[in-house]
Each structure stands twice: as structure tokens, then as C-alpha cells.
C-alpha positions in Angstrom: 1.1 -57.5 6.4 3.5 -55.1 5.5 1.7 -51.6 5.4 2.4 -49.1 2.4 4.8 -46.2 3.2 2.1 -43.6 2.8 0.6 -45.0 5.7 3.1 -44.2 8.0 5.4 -41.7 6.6 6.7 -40.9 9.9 8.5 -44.2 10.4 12.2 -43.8 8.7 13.0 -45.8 5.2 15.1 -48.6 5.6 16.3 -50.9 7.8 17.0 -48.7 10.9 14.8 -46.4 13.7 16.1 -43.5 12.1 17.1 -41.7 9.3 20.8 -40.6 8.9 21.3 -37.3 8.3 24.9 -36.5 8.3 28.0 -37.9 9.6 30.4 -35.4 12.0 34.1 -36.7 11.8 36.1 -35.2 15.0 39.6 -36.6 15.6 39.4 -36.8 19.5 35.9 -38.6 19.5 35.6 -40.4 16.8 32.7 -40.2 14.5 29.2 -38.9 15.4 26.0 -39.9 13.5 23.1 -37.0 13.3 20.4 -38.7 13.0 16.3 -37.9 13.2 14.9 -41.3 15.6 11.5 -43.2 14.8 8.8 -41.4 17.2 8.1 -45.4 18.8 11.3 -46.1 19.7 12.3 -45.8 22.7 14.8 -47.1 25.5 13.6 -48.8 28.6 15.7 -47.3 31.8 14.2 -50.6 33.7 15.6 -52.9 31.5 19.3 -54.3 31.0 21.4 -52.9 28.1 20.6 -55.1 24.8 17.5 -56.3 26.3 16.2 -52.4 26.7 14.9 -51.5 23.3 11.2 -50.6 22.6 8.8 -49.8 20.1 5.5 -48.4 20.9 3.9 -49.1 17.1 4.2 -52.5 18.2 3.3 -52.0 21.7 6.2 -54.6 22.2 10.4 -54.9 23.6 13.3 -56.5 22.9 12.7 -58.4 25.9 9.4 -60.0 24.0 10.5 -60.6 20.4 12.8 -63.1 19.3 15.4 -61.0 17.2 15.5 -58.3 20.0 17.6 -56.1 18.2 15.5 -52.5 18.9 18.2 -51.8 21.3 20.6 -51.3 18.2 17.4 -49.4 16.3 17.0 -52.2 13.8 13.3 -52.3 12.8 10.9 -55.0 13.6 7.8 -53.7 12.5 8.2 -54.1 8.8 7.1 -50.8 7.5 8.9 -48.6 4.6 11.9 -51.3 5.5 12.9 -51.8 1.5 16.3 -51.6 1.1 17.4 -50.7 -2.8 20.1 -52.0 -3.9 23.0 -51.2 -5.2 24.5 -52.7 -8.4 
């Protein structure tokens, strides 16, 4: 069961680990995102790259779920993940 934002205000909105805050454009590097990270996810050192993603609400890793996409900070859990859309 999904839980209602107010719950957990500390977990970003959307789709994503994080929230996006701004965008720095540099023409040597590329693009950098600023962004402020969910406090559960983490990286696990131990663990391969794409297989290393983990989040501590759920107690659980990429290397357990069947999406496994917390590497790439996309949200398993479920909470505040309403995406509006645009028309």
C-alpha cells in the first residue's frame, strides 16, 4: 500500500531518489545535475555496478528486486511517486 506523502515527506516526489534542483551546463564537461538524494539510498561499494543500488526504507538492493533499477535512482518503494502530467 502506497503510503500518503505526509507520511514521509523526506522521500523526493516523483519517479526518482532525488529531487532536481538545477541543471549546470559547462562546455568542457557536459551537463551536471544538482540534485538533493533520498536519505535511503545508497550505493553498495561490495556490489557490481548496476547491481549496486540500495534502499534502506525497504531494507532491500537491486541485487534482490526484480526491476533493480536503484542503481540509476529510480524508486521502488512507491511513496510520493505520482507523476502529473502534462497536457
Amino acid at each position: 500500500m502506497v503510503k500518503a506523502p505526509e507520511e514521509h515527506p523526506e522521500i523526493p516526489q516523483g519517479v526518482y531518489c532525488y529531487t532536481l534542483l538545477s541543471v549546470e551546463i559547462n562546455q568542457k564537461e557536459g551537463f551536471k545535475l544538482n540534485k538533493k538524494v533520498c536519505p535511503y539510498w545508497s550505493l553498495d561499494p561490495e556490489r557490481p555496478s548496476q547491481e549496486n543500488g540500495y534502499c534502506s526504507f525497504l531494507k532491500k538492493g537491486d541485487w534482490e528486486l526484480k526491476s533493480g533499477l536503484l542503481w540509476d535512482q529510480c524508486k521502488e518503494c512507491g511513496i510520493n511517486d505520482e507523476v502529473e502530467e502534462v497536457e
